[in-house]
VMD Tcl script that builds the backbone (N, CA, C; Angstrom):
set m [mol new atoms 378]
animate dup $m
set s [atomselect $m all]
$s set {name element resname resid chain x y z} {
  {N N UNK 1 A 0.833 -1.185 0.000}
  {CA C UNK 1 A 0.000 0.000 0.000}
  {C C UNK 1 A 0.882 1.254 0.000}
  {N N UNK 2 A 0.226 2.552 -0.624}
  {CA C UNK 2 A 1.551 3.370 -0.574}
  {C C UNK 2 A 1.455 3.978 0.584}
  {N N UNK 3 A 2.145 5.032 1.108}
  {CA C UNK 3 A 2.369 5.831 2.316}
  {C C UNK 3 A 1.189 6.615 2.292}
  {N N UNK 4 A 0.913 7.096 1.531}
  {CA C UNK 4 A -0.424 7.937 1.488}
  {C C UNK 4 A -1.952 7.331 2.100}
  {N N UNK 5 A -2.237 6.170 1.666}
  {CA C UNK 5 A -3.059 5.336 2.002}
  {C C UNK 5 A -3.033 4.693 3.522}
  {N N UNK 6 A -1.730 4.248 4.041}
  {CA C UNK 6 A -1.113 4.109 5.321}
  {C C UNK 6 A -1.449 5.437 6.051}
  {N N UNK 7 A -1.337 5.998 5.966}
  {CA C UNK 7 A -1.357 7.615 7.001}
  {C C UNK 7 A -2.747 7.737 6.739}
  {N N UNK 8 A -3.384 7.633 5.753}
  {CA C UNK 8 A -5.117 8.757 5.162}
  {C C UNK 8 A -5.637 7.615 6.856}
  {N N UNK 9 A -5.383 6.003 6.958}
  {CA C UNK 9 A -6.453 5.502 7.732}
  {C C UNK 9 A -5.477 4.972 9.346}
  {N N UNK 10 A -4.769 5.617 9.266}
  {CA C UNK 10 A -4.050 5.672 10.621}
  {C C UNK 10 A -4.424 7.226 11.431}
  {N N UNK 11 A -5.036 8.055 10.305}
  {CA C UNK 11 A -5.340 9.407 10.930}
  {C C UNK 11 A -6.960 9.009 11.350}
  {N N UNK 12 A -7.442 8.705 10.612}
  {CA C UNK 12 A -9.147 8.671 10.612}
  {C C UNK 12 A -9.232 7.059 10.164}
  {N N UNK 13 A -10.086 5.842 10.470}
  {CA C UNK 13 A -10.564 5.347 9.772}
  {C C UNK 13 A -12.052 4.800 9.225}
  {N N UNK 14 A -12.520 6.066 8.877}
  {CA C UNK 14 A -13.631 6.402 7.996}
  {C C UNK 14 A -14.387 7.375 8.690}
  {N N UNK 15 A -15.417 7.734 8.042}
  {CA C UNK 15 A -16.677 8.212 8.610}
  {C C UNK 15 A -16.852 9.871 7.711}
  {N N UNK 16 A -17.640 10.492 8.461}
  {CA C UNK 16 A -18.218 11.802 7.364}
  {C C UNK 16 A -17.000 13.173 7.576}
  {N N UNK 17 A -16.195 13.564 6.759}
  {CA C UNK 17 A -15.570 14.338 7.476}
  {C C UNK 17 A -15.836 15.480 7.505}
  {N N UNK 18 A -15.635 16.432 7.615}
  {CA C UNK 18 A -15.699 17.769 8.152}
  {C C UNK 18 A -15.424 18.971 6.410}
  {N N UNK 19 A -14.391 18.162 6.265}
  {CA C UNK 19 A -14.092 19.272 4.852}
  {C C UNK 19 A -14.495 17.802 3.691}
  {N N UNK 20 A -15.494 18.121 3.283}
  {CA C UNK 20 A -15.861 17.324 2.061}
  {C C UNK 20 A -16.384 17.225 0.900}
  {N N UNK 21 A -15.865 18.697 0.405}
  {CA C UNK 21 A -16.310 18.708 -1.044}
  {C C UNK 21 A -15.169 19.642 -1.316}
  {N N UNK 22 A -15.707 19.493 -2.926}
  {CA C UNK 22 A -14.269 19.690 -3.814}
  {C C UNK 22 A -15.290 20.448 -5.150}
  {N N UNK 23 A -14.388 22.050 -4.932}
  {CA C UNK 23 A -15.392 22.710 -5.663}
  {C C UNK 23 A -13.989 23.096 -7.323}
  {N N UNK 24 A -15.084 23.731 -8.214}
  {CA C UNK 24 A -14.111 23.599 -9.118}
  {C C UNK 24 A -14.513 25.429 -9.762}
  {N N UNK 25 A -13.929 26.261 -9.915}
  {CA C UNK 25 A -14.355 27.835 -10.510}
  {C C UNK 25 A -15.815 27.824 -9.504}
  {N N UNK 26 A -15.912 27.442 -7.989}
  {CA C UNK 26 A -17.264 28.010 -7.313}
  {C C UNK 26 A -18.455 26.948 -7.047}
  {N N UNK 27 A -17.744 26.096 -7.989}
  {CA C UNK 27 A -19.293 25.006 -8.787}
  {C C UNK 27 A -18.450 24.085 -8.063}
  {N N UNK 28 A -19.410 23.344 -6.975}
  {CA C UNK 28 A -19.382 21.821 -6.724}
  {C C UNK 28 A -19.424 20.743 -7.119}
  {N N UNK 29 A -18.273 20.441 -7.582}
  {CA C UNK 29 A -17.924 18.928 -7.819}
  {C C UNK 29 A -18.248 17.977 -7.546}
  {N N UNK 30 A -17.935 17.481 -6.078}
  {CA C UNK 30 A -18.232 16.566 -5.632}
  {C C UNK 30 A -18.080 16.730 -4.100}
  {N N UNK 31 A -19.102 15.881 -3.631}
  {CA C UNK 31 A -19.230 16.312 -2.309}
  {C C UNK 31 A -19.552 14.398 -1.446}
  {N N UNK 32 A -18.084 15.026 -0.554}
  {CA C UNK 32 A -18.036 12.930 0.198}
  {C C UNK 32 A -19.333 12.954 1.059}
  {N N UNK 33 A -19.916 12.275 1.447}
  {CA C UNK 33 A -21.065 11.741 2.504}
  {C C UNK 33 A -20.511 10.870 3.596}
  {N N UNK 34 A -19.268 10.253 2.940}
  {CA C UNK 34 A -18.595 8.663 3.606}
  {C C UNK 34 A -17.388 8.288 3.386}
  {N N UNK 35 A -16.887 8.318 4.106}
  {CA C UNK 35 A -15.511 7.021 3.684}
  {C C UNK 35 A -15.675 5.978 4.530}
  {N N UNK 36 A -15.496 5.016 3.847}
  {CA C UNK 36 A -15.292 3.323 4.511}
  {C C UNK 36 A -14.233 2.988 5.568}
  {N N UNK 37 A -14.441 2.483 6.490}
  {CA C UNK 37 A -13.798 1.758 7.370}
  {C C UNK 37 A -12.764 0.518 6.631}
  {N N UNK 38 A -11.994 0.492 7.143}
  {CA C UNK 38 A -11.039 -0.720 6.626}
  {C C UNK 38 A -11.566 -2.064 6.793}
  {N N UNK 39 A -12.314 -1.962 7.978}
  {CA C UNK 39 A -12.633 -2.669 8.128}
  {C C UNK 39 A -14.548 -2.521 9.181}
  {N N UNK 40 A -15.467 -2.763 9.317}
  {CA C UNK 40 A -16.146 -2.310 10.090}
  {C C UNK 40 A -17.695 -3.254 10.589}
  {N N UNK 41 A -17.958 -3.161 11.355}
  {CA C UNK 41 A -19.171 -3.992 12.201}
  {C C UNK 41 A -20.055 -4.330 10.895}
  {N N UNK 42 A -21.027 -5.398 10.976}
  {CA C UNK 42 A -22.096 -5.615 9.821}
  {C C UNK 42 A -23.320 -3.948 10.183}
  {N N UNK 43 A -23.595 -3.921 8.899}
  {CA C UNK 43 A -24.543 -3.089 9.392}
  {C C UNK 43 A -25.929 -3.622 8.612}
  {N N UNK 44 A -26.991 -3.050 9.130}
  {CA C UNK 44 A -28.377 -3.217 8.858}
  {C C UNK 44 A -28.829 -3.058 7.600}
  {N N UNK 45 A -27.719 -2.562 6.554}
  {CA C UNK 45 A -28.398 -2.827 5.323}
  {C C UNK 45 A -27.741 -3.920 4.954}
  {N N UNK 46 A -27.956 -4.139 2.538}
  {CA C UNK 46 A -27.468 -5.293 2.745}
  {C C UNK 46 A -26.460 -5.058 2.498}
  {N N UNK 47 A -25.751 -3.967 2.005}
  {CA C UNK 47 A -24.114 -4.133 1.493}
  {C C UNK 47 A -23.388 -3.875 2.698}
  {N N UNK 48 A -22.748 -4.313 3.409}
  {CA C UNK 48 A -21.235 -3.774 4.503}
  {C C UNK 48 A -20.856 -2.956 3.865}
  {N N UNK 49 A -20.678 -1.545 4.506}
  {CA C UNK 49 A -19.885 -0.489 4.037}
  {C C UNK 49 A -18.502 -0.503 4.515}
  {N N UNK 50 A -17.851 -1.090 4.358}
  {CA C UNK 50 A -16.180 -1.259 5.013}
  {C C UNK 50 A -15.420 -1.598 3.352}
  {N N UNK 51 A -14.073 -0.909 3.516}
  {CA C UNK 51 A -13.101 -1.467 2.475}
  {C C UNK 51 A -13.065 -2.960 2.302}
  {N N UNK 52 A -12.779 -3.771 2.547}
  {CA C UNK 52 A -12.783 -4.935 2.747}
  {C C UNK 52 A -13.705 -5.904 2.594}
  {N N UNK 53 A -14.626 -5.836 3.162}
  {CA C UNK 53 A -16.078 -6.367 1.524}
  {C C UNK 53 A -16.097 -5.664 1.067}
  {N N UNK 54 A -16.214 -4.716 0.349}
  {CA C UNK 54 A -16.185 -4.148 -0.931}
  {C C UNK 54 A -15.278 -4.946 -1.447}
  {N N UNK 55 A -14.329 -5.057 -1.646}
  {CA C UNK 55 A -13.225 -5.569 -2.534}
  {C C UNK 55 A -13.357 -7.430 -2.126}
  {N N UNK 56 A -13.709 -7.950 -1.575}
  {CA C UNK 56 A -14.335 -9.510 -1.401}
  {C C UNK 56 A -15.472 -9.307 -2.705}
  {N N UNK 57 A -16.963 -8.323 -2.144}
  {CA C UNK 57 A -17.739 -8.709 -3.275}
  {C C UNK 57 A -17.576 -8.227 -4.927}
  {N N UNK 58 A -16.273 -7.382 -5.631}
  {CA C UNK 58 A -15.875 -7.026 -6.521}
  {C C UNK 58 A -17.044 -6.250 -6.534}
  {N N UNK 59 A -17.033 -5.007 -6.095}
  {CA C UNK 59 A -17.971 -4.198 -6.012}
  {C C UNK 59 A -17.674 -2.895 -7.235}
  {N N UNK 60 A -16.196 -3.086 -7.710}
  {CA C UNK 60 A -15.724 -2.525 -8.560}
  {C C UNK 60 A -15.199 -3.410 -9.689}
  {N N UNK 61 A -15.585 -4.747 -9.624}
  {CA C UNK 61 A -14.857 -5.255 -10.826}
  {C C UNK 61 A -13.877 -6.129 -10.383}
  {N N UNK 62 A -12.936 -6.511 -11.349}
  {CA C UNK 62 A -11.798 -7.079 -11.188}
  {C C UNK 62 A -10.774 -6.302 -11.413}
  {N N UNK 63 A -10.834 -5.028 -11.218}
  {CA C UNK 63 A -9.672 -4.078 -11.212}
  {C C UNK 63 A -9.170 -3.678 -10.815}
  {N N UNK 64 A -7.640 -3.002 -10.651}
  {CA C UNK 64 A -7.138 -2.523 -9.648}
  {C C UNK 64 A -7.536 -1.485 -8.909}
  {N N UNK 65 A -8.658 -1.549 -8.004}
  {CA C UNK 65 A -9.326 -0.619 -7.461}
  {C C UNK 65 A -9.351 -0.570 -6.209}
  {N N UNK 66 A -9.626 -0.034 -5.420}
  {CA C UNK 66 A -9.500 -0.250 -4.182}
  {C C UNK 66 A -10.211 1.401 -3.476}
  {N N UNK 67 A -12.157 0.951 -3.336}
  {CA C UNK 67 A -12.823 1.709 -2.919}
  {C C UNK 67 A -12.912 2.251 -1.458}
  {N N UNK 68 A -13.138 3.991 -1.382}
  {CA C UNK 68 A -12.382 4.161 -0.219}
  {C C UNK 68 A -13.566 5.297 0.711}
  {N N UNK 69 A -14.589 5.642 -0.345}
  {CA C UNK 69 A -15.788 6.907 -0.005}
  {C C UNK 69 A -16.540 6.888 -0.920}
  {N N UNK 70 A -17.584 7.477 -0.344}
  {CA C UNK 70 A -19.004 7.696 -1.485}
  {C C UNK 70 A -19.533 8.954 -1.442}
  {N N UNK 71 A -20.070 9.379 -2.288}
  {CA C UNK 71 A -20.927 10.638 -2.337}
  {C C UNK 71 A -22.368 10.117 -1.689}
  {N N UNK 72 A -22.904 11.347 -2.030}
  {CA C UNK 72 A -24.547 11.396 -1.648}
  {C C UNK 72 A -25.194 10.328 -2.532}
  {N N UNK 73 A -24.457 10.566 -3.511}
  {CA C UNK 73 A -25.507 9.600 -4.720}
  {C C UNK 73 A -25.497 8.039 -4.738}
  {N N UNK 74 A -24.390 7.825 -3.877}
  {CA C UNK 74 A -23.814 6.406 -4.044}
  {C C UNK 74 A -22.637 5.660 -4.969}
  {N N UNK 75 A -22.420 7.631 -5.383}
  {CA C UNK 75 A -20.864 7.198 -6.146}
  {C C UNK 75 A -19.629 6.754 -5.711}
  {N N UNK 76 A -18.692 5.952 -5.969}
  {CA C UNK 76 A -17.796 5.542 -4.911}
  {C C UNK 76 A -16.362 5.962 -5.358}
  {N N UNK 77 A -16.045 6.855 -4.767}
  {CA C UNK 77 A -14.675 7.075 -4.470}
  {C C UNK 77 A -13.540 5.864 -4.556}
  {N N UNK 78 A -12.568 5.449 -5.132}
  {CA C UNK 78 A -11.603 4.533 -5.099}
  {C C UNK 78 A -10.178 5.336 -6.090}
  {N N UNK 79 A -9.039 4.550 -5.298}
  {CA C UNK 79 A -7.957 4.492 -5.659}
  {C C UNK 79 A -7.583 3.679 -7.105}
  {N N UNK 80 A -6.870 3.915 -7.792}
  {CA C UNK 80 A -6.547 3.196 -8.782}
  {C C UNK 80 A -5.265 3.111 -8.695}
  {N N UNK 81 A -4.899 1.734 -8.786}
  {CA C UNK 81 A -3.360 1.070 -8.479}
  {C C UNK 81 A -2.882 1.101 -10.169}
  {N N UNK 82 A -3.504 1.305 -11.129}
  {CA C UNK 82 A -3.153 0.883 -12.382}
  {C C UNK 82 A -1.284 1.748 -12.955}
  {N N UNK 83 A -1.160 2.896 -11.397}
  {CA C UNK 83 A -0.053 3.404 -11.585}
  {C C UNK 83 A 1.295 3.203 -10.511}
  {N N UNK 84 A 2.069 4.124 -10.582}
  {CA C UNK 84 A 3.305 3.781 -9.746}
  {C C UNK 84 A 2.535 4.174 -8.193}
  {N N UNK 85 A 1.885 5.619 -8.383}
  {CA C UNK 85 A 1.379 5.552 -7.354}
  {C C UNK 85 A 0.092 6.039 -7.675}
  {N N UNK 86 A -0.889 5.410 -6.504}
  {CA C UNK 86 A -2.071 5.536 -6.430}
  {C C UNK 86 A -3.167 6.401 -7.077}
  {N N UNK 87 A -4.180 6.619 -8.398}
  {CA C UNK 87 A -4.679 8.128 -8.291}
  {C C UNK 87 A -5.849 8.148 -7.701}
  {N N UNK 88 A -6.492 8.835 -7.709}
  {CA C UNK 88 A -7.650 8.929 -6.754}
  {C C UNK 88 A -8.892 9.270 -8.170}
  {N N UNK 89 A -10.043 8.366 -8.333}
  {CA C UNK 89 A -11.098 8.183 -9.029}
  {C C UNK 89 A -12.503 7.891 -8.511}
  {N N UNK 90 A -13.232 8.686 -9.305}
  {CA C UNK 90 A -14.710 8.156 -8.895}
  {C C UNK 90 A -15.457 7.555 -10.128}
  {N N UNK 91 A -16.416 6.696 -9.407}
  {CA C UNK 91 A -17.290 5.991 -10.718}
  {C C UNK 91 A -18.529 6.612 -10.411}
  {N N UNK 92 A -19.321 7.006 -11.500}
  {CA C UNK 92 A -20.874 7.826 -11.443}
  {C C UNK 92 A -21.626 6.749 -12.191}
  {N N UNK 93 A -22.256 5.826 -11.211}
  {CA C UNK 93 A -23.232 4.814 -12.059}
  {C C UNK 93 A -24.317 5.210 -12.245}
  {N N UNK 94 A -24.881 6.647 -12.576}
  {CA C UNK 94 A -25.869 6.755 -13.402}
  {C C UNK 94 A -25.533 7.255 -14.760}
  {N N UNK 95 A -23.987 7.163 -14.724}
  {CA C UNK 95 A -23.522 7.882 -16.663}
  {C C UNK 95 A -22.858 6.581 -17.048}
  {N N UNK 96 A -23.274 5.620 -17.365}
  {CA C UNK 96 A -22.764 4.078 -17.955}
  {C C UNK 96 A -22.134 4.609 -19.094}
  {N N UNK 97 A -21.064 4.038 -18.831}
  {CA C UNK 97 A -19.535 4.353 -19.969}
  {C C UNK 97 A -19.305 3.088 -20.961}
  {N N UNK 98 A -20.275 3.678 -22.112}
  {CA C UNK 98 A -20.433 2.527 -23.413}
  {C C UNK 98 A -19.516 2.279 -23.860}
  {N N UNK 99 A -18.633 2.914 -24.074}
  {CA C UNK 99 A -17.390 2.813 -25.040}
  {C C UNK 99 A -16.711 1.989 -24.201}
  {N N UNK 100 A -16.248 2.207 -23.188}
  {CA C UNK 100 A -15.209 1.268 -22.346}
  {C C UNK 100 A -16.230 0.005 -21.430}
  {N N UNK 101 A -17.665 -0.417 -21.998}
  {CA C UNK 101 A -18.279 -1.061 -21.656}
  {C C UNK 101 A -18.315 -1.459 -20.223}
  {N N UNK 102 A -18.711 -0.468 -19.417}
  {CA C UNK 102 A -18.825 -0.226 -18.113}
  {C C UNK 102 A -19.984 0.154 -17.621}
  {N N UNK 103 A -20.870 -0.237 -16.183}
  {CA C UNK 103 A -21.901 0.375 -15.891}
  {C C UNK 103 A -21.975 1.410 -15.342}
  {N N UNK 104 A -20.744 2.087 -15.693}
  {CA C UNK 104 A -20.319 3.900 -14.698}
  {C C UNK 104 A -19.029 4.172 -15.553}
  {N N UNK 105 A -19.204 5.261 -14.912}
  {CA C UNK 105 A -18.481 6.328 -15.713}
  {C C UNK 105 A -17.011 6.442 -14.859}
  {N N UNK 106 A -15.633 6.429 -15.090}
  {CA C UNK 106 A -14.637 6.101 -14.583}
  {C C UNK 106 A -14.221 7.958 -14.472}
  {N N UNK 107 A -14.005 9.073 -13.325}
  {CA C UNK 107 A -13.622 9.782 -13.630}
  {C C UNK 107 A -12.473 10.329 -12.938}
  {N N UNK 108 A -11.542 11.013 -12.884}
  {CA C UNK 108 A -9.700 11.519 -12.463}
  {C C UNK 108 A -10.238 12.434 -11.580}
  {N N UNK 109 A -10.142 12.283 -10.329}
  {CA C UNK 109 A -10.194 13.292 -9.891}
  {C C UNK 109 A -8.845 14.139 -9.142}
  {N N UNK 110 A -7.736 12.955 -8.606}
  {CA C UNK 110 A -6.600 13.717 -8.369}
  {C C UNK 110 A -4.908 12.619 -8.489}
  {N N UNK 111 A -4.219 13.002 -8.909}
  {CA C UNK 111 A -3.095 12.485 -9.214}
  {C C UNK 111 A -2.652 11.134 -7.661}
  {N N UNK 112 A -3.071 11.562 -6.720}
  {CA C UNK 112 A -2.717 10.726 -5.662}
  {C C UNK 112 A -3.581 11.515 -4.358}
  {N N UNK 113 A -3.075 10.555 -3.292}
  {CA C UNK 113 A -4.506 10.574 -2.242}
  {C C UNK 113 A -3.902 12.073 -1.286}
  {N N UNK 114 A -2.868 12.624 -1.189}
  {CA C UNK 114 A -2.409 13.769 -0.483}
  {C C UNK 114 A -3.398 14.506 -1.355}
  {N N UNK 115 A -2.642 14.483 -2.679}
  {CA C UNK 115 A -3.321 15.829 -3.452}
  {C C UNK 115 A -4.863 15.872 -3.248}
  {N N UNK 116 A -5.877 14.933 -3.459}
  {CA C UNK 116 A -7.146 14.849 -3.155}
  {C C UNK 116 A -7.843 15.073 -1.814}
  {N N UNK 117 A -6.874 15.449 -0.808}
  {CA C UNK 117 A -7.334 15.408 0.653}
  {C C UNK 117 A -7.017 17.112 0.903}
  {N N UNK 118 A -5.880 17.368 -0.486}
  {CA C UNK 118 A -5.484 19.068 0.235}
  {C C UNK 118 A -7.067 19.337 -0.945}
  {N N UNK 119 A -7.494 19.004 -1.890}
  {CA C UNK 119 A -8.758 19.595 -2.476}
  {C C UNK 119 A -9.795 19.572 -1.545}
  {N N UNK 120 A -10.149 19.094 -0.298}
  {CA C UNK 120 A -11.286 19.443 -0.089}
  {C C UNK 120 A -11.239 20.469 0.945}
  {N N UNK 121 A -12.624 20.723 1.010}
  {CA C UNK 121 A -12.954 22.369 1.426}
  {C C UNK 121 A -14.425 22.120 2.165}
  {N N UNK 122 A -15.052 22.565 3.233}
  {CA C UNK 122 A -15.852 22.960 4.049}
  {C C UNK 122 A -17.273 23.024 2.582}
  {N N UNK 123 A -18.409 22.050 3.070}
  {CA C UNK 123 A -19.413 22.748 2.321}
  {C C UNK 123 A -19.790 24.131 2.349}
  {N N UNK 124 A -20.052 24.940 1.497}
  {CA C UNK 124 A -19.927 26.569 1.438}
  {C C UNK 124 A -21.701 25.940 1.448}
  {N N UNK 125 A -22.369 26.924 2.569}
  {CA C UNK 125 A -23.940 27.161 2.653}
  {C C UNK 125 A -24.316 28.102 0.993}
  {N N UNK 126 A -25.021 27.906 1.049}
  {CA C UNK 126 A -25.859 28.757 -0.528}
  {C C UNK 126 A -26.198 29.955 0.209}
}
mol reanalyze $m
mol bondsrecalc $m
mol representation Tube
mol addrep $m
């Protein structure tokens, strides 16, 4: 795992944080609801929200993924190992990505997990 990933869940491991959205020219991007536990108690619905089933039930596939937060919508935040180091991606499964025959949309949101943690910012009230 890289150092980044080691420290993000030795500081916190999971829950709603405090600065969680990531605005872009004013306009909100994306906004976390959740990050997963590494590991965490069953809960009352049916999916376990913890890292660790997730990646048992290939909740992302067979890819180098490794899901880590969700939005409001149920989009899920994950790492992509496909590099030297980690980048940080979200999938939007209500924009199914035909071309790369996917049921979501694969999108970049930051080069690695530091850089994606200095992007977020306090929801700004309307």
């Amino acid at each position: 795992m890289p150092d980044s990933y080691i420290e993000f869940y030795k500081f916190s491991n999971g829950g709603a944080p405090e600065e969680n959205t990531i605005y872009d020219e004013d306009e909100e991007v994306f906004n976390i609801s959740f990050l997963y536990p590494l590991l965490g108690k069953e809960t009352g619905s049916s999916i376990s929200e913890n890292v660790l089933f997730m990646i048992k039930q290939n909740v992302l596939g067979d890819k180098l993924y490794i899901p880590f937060g969700k939005d409001r919508s149920g989009n899920i935040l994950y790492l992509d190992f496909n590099f030297k180091e980690p980048t940080v991606c979200a999938c939007f499964f209500d924009e199914p990505d035909e071309e790369a025959e996917l049921p979501y949309t694969h999108i970049d949101i930051a080069d690695n997990l530091f850089e994606f943690l200095e992007m977020l910012e306090e929801y700004r009230e309307e």
